[in-house]
N, C-alpha and C positions, 0 to 999 in steps of 0.2 A: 286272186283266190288260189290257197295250193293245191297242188294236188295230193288226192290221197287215195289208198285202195283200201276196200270196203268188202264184206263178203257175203253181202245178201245179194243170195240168187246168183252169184257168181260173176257178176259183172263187174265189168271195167267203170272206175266212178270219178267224176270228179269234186274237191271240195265245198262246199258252199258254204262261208264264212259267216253264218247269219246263226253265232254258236247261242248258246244261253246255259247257265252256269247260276246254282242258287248255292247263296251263304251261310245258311243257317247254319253249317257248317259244311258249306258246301263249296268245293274250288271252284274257280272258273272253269267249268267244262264248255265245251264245244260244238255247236249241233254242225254234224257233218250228214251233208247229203247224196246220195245216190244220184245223178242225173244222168246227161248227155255221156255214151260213152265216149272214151277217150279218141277213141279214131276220129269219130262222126265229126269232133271238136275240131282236130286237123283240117280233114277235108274243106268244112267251114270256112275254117280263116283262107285256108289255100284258096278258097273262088272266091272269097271276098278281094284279096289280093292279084288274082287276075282281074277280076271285073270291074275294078275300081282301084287301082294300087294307088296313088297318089290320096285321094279322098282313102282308104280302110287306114293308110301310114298313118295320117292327121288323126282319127278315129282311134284307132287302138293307141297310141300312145295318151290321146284325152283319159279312154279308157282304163289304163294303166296306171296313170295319174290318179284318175278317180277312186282307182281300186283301194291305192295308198293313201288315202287322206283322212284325217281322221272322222268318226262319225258325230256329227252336231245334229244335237236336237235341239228344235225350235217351237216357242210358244205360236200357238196358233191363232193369227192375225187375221184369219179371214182369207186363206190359201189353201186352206182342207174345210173338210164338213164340219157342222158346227157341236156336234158331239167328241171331237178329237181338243184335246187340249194341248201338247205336244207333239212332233212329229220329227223323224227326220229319215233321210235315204242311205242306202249305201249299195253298193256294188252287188247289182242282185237281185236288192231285197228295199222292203220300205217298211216301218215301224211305224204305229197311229198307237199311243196311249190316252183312252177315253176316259182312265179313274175306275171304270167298272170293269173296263177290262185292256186287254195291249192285243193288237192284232200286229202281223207281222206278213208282210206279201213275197213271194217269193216268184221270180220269175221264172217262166217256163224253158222246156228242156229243149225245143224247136219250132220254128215258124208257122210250122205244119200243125200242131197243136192249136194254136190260136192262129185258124183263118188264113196261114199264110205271111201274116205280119211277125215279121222278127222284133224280139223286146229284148235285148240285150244288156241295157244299160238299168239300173238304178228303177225300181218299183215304181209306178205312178203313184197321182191320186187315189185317195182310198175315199170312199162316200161312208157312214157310218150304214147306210140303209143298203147301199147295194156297192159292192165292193166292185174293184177294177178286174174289170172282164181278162183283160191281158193278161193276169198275173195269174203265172202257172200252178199254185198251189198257194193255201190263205190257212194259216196258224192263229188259230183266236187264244189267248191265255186268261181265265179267271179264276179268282178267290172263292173257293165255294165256301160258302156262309161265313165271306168276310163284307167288310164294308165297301158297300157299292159304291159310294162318294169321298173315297180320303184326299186328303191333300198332297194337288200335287204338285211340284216345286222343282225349280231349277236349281243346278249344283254350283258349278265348276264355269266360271263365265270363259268363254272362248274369242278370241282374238276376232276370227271372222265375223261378217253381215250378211244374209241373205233378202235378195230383194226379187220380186214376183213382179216382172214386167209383161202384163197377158193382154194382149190385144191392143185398138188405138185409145180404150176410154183409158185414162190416167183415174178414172175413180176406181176402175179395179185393180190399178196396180197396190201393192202391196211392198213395200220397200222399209228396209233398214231396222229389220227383223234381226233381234238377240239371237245369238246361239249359245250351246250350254254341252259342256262333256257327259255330265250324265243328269238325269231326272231320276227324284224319292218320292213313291208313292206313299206318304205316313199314316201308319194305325191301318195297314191293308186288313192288319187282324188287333188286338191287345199288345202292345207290345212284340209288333211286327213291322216292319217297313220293307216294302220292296224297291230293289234299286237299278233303274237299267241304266245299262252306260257301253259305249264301246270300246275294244281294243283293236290293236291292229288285225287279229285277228277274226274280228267281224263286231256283232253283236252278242252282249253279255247281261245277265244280271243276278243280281246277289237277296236273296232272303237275308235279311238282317235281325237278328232274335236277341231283343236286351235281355239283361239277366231279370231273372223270374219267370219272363214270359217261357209258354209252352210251344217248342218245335212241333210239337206235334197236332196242332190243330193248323198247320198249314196244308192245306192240298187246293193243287191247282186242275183246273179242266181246261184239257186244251182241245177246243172245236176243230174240224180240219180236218180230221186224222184220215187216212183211209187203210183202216184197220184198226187193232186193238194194238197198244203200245204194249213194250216187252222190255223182260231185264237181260241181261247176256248175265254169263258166265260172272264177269267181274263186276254185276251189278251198274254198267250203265244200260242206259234206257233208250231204246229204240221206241223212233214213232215213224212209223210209216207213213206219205203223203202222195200226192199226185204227182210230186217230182223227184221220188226216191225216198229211201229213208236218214232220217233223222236222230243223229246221237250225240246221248249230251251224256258227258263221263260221270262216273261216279264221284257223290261227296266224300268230303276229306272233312276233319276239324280238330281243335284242339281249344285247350286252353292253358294261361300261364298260373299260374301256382306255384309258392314262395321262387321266382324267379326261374321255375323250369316250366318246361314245354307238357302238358299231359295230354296226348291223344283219344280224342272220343270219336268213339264206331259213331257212324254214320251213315244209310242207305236211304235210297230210293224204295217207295213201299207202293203199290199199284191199289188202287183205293176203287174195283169196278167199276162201274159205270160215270164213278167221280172222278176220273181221273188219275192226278201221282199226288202223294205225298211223302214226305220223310221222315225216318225212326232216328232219334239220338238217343244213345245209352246215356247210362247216368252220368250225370255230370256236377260239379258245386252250379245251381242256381242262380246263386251272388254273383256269380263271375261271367262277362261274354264269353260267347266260341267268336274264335278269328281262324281266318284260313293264313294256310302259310305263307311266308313270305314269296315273289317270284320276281323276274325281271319286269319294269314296267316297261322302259325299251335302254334300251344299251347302243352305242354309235360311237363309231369312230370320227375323228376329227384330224384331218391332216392331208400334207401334200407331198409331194418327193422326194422332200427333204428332212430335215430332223424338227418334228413335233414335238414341245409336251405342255400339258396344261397343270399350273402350279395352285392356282385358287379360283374358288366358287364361289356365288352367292345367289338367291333367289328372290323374285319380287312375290307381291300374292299373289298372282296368277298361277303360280305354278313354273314361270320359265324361268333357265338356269344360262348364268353369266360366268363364263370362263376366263380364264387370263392363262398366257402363260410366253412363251415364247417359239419362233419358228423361223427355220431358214429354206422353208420352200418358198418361193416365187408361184405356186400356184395354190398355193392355201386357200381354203374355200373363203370366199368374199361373196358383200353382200348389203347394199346399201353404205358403202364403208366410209368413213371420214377421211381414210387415208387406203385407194384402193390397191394401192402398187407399194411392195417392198421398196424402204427405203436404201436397203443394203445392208450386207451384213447377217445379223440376226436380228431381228426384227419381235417387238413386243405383239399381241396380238389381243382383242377382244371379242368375246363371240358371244350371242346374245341367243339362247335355244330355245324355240317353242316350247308349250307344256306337252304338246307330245313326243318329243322329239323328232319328231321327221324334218323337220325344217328351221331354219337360220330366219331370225326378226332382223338381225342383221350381223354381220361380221367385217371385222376393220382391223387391219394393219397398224401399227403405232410404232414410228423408229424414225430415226433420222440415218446415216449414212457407216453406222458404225455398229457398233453391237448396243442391243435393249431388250431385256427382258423381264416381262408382267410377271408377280408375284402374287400381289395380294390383289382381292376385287371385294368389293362392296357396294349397294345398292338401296338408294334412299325412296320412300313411298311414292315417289313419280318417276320410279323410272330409269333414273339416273345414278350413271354406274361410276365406281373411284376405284381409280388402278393408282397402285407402285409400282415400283421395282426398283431397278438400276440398267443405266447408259451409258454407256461413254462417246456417243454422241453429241458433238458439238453443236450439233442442227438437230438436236431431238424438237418435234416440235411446240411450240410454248402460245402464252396468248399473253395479247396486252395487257398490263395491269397486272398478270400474273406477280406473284411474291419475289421470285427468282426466275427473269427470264435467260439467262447466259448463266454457263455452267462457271462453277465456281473454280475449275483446272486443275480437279483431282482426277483419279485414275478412271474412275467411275464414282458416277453422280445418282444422288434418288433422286426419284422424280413423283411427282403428287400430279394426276389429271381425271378431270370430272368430262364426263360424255354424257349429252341429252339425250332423253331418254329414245328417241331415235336413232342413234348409234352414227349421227351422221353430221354433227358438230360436236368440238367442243365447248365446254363452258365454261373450264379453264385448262393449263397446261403449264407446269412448273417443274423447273429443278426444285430439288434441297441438298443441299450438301456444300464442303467448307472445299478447303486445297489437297486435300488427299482423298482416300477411297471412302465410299458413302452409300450405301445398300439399304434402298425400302424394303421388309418382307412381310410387313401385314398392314392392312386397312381395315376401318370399320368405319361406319358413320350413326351422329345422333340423330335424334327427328327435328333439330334445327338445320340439321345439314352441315353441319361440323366435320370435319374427317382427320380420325385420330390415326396416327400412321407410328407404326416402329420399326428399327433395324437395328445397325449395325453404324458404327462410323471411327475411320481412324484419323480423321481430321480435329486439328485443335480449333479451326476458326468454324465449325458447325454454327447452322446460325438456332440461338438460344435466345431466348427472351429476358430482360428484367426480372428480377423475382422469382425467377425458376429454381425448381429446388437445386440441381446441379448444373454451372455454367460454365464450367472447364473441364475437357479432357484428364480423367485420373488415370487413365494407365496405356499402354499399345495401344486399345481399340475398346468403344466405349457403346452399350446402347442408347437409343437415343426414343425420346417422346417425342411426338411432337401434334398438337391440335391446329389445323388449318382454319378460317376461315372460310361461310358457306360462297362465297365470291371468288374463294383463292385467291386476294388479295394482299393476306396478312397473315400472320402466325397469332393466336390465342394464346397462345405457350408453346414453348418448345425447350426443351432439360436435356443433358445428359442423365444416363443412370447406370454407374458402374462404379467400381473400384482400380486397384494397381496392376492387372493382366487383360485379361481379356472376357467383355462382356457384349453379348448379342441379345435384341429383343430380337424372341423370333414371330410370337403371336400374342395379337391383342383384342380383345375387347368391352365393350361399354355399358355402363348402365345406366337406367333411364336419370338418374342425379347426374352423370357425366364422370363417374368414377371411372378411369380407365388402368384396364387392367391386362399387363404384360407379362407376359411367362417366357422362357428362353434360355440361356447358360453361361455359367459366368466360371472363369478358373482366378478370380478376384477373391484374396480370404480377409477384405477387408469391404466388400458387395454390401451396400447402403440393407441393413436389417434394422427392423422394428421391436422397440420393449415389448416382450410377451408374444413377440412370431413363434411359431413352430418349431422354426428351426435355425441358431442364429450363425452358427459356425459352417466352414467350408469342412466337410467329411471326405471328398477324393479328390481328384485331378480334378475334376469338371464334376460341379454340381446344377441340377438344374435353378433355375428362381422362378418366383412367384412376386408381382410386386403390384401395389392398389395407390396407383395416383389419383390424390383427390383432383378435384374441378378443377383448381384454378393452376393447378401443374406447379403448386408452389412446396406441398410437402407431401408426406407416404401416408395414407393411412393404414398399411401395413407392407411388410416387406420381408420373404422366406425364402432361403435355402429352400432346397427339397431335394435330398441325396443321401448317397451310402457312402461306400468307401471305395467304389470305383469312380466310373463317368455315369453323367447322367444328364439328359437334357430334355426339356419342352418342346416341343413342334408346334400342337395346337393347344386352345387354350378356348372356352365360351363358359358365358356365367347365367344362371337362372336370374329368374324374376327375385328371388329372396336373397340375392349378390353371393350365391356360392359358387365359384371357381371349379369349372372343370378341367382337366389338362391329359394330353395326351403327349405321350413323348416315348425315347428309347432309353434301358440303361444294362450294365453288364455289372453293378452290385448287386451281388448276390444276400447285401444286407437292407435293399432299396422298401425305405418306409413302407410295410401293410399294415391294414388292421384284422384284427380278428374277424370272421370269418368270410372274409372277404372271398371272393368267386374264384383267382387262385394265388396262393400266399409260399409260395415258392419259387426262386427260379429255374426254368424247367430245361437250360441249356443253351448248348451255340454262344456265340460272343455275345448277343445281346437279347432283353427278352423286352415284348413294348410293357408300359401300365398307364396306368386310368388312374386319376386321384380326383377324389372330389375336396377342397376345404373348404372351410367354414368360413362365413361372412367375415370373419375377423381377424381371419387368418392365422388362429393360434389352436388350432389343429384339424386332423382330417375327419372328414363326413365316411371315408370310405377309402383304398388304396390299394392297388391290384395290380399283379403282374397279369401279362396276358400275349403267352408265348408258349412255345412246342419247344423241340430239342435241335430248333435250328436258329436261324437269326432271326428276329422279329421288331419290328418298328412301327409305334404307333404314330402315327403321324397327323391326322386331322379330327378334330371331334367339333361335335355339336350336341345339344341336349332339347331336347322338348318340355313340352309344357308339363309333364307328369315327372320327370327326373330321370326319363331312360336316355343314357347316353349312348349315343352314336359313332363309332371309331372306325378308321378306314387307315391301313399303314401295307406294309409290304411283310411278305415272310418264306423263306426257304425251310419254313419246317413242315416235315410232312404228317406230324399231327399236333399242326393246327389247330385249337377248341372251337370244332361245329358244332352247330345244331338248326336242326329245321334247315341246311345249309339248298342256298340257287345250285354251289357247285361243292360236294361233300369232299372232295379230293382234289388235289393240286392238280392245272395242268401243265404245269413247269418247274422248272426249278426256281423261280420266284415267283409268286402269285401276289397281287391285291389282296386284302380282304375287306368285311364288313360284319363289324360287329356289334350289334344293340345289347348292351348291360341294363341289367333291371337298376329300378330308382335305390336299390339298397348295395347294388356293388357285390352280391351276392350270387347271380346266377343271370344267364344268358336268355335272351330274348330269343335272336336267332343271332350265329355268328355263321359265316362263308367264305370260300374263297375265292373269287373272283378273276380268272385269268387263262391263257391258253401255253403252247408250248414254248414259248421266252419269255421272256422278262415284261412282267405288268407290275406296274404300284399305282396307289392309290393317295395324292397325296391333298386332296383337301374335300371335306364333305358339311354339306348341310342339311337340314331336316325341314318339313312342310308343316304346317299344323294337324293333316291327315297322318303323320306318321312314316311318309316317304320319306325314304334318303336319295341323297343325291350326292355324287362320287364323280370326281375327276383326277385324270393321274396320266400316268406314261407307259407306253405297251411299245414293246417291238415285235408279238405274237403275231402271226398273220392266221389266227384261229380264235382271235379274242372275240370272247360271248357278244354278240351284236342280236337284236332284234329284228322279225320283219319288218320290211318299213319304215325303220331308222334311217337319218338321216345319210350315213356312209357304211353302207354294211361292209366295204374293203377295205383291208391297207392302203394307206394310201401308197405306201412305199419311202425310199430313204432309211435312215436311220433306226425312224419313231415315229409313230405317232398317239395325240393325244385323243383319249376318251372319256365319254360322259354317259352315268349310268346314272337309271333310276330303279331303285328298289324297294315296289310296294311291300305295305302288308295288311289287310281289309279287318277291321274289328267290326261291328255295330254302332253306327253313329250316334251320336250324344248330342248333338245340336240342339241348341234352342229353337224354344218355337220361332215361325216367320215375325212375328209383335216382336217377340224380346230381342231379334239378329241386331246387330250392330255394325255396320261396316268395317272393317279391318281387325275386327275385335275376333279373342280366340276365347274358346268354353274356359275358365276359369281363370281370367285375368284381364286387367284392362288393355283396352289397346294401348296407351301409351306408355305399358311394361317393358320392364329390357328382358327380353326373353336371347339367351344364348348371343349376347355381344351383338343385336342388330335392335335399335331401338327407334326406327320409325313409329309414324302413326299405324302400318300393319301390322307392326310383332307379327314376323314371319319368327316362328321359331326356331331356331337350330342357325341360322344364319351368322355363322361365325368367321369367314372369311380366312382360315385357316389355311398353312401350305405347309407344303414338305420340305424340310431340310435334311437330308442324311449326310453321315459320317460324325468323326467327333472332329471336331473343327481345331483348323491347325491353323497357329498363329502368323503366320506370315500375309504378308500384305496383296497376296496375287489375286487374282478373280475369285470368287468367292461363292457366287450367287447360290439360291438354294438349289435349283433344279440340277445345274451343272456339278455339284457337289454330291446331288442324289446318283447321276450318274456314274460320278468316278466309283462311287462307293459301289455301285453293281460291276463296275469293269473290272474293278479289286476282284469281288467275288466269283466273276465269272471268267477272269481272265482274259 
């Protein structure tokens, strides 16, 4: 719990994390309590620590543990009264949602209070008839003249089980209890749903108001009080209780209108004897209020040595699978396939809970030489597929693999499947001919296909029969290739380039198997399509766009996409309708927009990022946008959801940046990360931010949830980079770098189907076996594009190459 100071009646207070926070257009506010003064707390622990130090050490670290973990609610199996449908604990406090109403326990300030018995930990049982004596002060919350019976429903499944082992009869144990991140109470009112859920900051929940419905017949009564509740100054709301008082901050809201942010007033309104309710100004109807975007947690990733993580991807659960590379020896590990550095620099995979506080697991991947993870992807069970490139001789392989011995080029790609355990693998493969060979993106179909693309300056690449192109055309060529779900065999695998120099840098699929590669080519003879876009090379380096059908044998289209500078692709994911989104950097000042596109300028510095969306058929743009300040800017990872708002995450040294509704409204460095949500029309900003502390952070691959969370991974040398409480590594690790993983909510009004019509893996307006943003399992996880960073404009020579190591020179350029 933190601490915080509070100024009722002037005392010393400390926090009590048990916050609650309504939506209607209301942030998550916080209910902060008055309790034990700060001293008393001292004294406390100091005689528990005399009088028992061995036994309070064990204790207070359970405890501290406890504090941190995230909060699970459980259906009630017959472990509470039979009026509680839900329940769950936390640090403190205990939650009982009955349908009619949510009571909330909060435990007392001292021993002495209750009899002498100290209750320190986590609220007990709660009876619906006669509540737990112990508990220092009892919070009831109800719907005044809402519905006393709505339905209520589990959200967000949660990893953990909880089991109720009480006494010697086994008929009342209670064992292998679901748990759930939050519970929706639906139709509390008309077009109302309430939704509790926790963060790490304690307990939260959101009034959720579709459009039509009226905010203003919400008012809640909260029983308990000991006193009359009050507004402050800034309109949050004091409740006084028997263990200090209670404040929950004031609402905030807005809504999007033709792709901008419009703020609507919002307050808490004291409704006498009834309790609170809330006032919204006017607002359009039609449209939800959403609260603003904020960190959902943020964590570093790394050990002593140089971190960074190049690619993302997510299962439906909500957890995030990083890739990237590391040459610390103490990198966090964790159920690992391979738990010791092999030497060198070492590839890495790290599998993050949906909260992030904690490692599902994390594994090492290298053999005795340099190897680093690029691209990740993750198929409906589980099971995650990295690239990259090796130059290890001993990188590890598996039998039966396609290529197990490196083919004795400079460096080798390599293609490996890890169970969904993180603690074998399923398969383990080079690819690559006698010269240099670079995986930089994966994706996978819902047969378990795994489409991979690079780089390759070898002529003996191995190619399939039939393929559209089977020889090297020029220095260095990109390359297709469809694995096998055994990694046994190649499906196809094509070159695809011209007479100089051509890189797939990202790829991916849709639910037909159309795979689809973006990346840059200084080739003016680059394999183009009757009726592309764009058929000519217009500068040094232009980016491409290219649509391999199924069987990897011809294009079904193929585009340029450039000005009269450089220009290249990073990321690249395609909607359910096969429209191409692409994210990339360019320094043409003539680089393809459309009318009125969100900004149609280049606004300075060497390079500015853009967003282009094209058309299924590739013969011309949905939408095309610069999206940069008057410094450098690089777009580097995207992903799209199911409504068409894409998601961009790159790097930028300009200090205005296009924000809004921004986590962090100003740089803290001279490079920062960002994150930017563009409406479905290319038009105007959802919310855009900057992301970073006083060095150098970038952001180089992101994906999207079906809630409309992003999720960002990249490279920071900041020792001030935005972390979360609670997250898994709130410090530098130290060394170099290291890698980070954010998430960033933004809460609308749920749309879910009813509980009859849910479907498993299924998202509101498409079927589950859609290709939603280049990941076409049975979950259409949306946004899930396995996208990574490449910076600089790439220079033809044969040396090391890789994308991350390339991101860095290009900062050491800039920063000297």
């Amino acid at each position: 719990m933190a601490a915080a100071r509070h100024g009722s009646g002037g005392r010393g207070a400390r926090a009590w994390s048990a916050g609650v926070a309504a939506l209607i257009a209301c942030t998550a506010g916080l209910l902060w309590v008055d309790a034990m003064p700060a001293a008393a707390t001292s004294a406390k622990r100091a005689e528990s620590v005399v009088t028992g130090r061995d036994a309070a050490a064990v204790k207070g670290r359970v405890a501290a543990a406890y504090g941190r973990s995230p909060l699970a609610f459980e259906p009630n199996r017959g472990q509470a009264a039979a009026g509680v449908r839900y329940l769950a604990h936390g640090a403190g406090y205990g939650v009982f949602l009955t349908g009619s109403r949510t009571v909330v326990t909060l435990a007392p300030r001292s021993k002495t209070e209750v009899g002498g018995r100290p209750h320190t930990g986590p609220a007990g049982r709660w009876n619906a008839e006669h509540p737990d004596r112990r508990a220092g002060a009892m919070l009831s919350f109800r719907a005044v003249g809402g519905n006393t019976n709505p339905v209520v429903v589990g959200g967000s499944r949660l990893a953990g089980r909880v089991n109720y082992l009480r006494g010697r009869d086994r008929a009342g144990w209670r064992t292998d209890i679901p748990t759930f991140g939050d519970v929706t109470e639906r139709g509390v009112y008309p077009g109302v749903d309430l939704r509790w859920y926790g963060t790490r900051r304690g307990l939260e929940y959101d009034v959720a108001v579709a459009p039509g419905a009226d905010p203003g017949q919400v008012r809640l009564a909260i029983d308990g009080l000991r006193g009359r509740p009050r507004l402050t100054g800034r309109g949050d709301l004091v409740m006084p209780t028997a263990v200090g008082d209670v404040l929950q901050r004031a609402p905030r809201a807005y809504q999007i209108i033709d792709g901008r942010s419009r703020p609507v007033a919002a307050r808490f309104t004291l409704a006498g004897g009834e309790g609170v309710g809330f006032t919204v100004a006017a607002h359009d109807q039609r449209r939800p209020l959403v609260i603003d975007p904020g960190l959902v947690y943020s964590t570093y990733l790394g050990g002593t040595g140089f971190d960074e993580s190049i690619g993302i991807a997510l299962d439906s659960s909500g957890n995030a699978y990083v890739t990237g590379d590391t040459a610390s020896t103490n990198f966090p590990i964790s159920r690992a396939v391979q738990p010791r550095s092999g030497g060198g620099t070492d590839a890495f995979v790290t599998k993050l809970d949906s909260t992030g506080t904690g490692l599902v697991y994390s594994t090492y991947l290298g053999g005795s030489g340099d190897d680093d993870g690029v691209g990740i992807a993750v198929d409906s069970s589980g099971n995650a597929y990295v690239t990259g490139d090796t130059d290890s001789t001993n990188f590890p392989t598996t039998a039966g693999a396609f290529q197990t011995t490196s083919g004795g080029g400079v460096d080798e790609a390599f293609v490996t499947k890890l169970d969904r355990t993180g603690g074998a693998l399923a398969y383990s493969s080079y690819l690559g001919g006698s010269d240099y060979d670079q995986g930089d993106a994966v994706v996978v179909d819902s047969s378990g296909n795994a489409y991979v693309s690079g780089l390759t300056y070898s002529d003996d690449f191995p190619t399939t029969t039939g393929a559209f192109q089977r020889t090297l055309a020029g220095r260095a060529d990109a390359f297709v290739t469809k694995v096998n779900p055994a990694g046994s065999g190649l499906v196809y695998s094509t070159y695809l380039g011209g007479d100089l120099f051509d890189e797939g840098v990202g790829i991916a699929v849709d639910s037909s198997g159309n795979a689809y590669v973006g990346g840059e080519t200084s080739s003016d003879d680059f394999p183009t399509t009757a009726g592309a876009f764009q058929r000519t090379l217009t500068g040094a380096l232009n980016a491409f766009v290219t649509k391999v059908d199924p069987t990897g044998t011809g294009l079904v289209y193929s585009t340029y996409l450039g000005g009269s500078a450089s220009d290249i692709v990073y990321g690249i994911a395609v909607n359910a309708s096969g429209n191409a989104y692409l994210a990339g950097a360019t320094d043409s000042t003539d680089f393809p927009h459309t009318t009125g596109a969100f900004q149609t300028a280049f606004a300075g510095g060497d390079l500015d990022g853009f967003v282009t969306e094209l058309n299924p058929a590739g013969t011309g743009l949905v939408y095309s946008t610069y999206l940069g300040g008057s410094g450098d800017d690089d777009g580097v990872g995207i992903a799209v959801d199911s409504s068409g708002n894409a998601y961009v995450t790159g790097d930028t040294d300009s200090t205005n940046f296009p924000t809004s509704r921004a986590v962090q409204p100003r740089p803290g460095g001279r490079t920062d990360a960002f994150v930017t949500k563009l409406n479905p029309a290319g038009t105007g900003l959802v919310y855009s931010t900057y992301l970073g502390g006083t060095g150098y952070d970038g952001g180089m691959a992101i994906a999207v949830d079906p809630s409309g969370n992003a999720y960002l991974t990249g490279v920071t040398d900041s020792r001030n980079f935005p972390t979360t409480a609670g997250a898994f590594q709130t410090r530098y690790g130290g060394g170099g770098a290291d890698a980070f993983v954010t998430k960033i909510g933004i809460v609308a009004p749920p749309q879910a189907p009813a509980p009859s019509e849910a479907k498993p893996g299924a998202l509101p307006g498409h079927s589950a076996d859609s290709a939603v943003a280049g990941h076409t399992d049975d979950t259409a996880v949306a946004g899930n594009v396995n996208s990574h960073g490449h910076h600089s404009i790439v220079n033809s020579s044969r040396s090391r190459h890789h994308a991350g190591h390339r991101h860095w020179h290009r900062w050491r350029h800039r920063h000297g």
